[in-house]
C-alpha positions as CSV (number, residue, x, y, z in Angstrom):
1,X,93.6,46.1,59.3
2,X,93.5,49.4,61.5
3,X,90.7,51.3,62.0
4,X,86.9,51.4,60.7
5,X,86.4,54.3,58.3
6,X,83.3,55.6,60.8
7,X,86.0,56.1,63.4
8,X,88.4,58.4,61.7
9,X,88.2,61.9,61.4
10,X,88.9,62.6,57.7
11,X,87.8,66.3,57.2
12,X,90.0,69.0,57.7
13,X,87.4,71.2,59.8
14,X,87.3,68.0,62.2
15,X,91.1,68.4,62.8
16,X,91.3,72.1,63.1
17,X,88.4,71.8,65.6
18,X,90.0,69.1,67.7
19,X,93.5,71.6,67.3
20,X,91.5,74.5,68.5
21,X,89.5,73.5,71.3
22,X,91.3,70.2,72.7
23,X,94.0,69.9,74.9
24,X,97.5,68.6,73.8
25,X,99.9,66.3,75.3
26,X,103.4,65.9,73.8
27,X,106.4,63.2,74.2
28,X,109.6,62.7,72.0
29,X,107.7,60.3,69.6
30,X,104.2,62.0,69.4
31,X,101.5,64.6,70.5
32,X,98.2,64.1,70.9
33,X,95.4,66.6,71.0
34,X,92.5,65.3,72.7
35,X,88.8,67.2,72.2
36,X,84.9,65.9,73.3
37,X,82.9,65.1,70.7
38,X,79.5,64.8,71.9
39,X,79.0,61.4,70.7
40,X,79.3,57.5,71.8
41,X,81.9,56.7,70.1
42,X,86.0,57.9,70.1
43,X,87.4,59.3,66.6
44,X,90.7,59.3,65.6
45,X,93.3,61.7,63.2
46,X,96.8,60.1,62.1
47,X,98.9,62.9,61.1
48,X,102.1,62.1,59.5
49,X,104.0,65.0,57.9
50,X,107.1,65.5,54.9
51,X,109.0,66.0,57.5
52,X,109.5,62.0,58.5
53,X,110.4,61.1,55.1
54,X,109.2,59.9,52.1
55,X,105.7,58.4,51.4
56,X,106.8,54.7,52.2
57,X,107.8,56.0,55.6
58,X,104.9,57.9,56.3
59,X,102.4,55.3,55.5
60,X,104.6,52.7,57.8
61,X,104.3,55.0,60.7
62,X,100.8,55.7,59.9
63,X,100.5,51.7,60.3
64,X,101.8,51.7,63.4
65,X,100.0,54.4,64.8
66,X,96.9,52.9,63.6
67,X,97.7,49.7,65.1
68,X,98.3,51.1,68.5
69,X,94.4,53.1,68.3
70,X,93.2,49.6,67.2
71,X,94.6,47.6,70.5
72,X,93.6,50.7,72.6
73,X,90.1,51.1,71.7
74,X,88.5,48.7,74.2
75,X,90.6,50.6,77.2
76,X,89.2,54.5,76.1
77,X,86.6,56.1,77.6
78,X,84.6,57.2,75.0
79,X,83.2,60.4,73.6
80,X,86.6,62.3,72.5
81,X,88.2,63.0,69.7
82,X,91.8,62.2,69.4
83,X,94.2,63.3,66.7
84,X,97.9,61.6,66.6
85,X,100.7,64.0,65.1
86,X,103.5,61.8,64.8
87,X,107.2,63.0,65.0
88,X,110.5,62.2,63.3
89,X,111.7,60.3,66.1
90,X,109.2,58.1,65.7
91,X,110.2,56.6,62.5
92,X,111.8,53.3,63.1
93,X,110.5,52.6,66.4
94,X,109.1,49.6,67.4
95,X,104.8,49.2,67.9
96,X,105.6,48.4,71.8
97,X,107.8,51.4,72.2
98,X,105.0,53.4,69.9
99,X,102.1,51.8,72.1
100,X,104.3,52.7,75.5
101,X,104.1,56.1,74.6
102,X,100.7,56.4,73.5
103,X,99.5,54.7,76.9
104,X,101.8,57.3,78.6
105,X,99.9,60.3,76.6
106,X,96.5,59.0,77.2
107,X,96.8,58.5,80.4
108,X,98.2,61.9,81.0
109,X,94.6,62.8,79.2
110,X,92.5,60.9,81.5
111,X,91.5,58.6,78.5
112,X,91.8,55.2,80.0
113,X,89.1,53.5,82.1
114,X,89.6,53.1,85.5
């Protein structure tokens, strides 16, 4: 099903803000840029550009990356603001080689619970 609408970041001043001020973690799949938000709960930004195809392979990576935030929620540490830019060598990978790399990211962030 993926994520609840209250925990996505949907406006553009959301992801320039989380661009600006957060720090960014890169691997060959995927970056993440990681920002505090102030609040009590984590919000997420799936970023999926032209540049991975066309629109059916887009939205399948979007999917995935969505499913990964989904199974990872519990783990986070809340309060942050995490937006997803997802890169051409992540089309066609699997959701456990997808999820192995986010884990990787986020715990280079400091995002996981101890």
């Amino acid at each position: 099903m993926g994520l609840p609408r209250p925990l996505r970041l949907t406006r553009s001043d959301d992801f320039a803000r989380v661009r600006a001020e957060g720090q960014t973690h890169r691997s060959r799949l995927m970056l993440i840029n990681v920002a505090a938000n102030g609040l009590a709960i984590n919000r997420f930004g799936v970023v999926t550009g032209k540049k991975l195809g066309g629109a059916v392979v887009r939205n399948r990576v979007r999917r995935l990356l969505r499913e990964v935030l989904r199974l990872s929620q519990g783990r986070l540490v809340t309060g942050w603001d995490l937006v997803l830019v997802a890169h051409p060598a992540a089309v066609g990978q699997s959701l456990t080689e997808i999820q192995r790399t986010f884990d990787a990211l986020a715990s280079q962030a400091g995002l996981f619970r101890e």
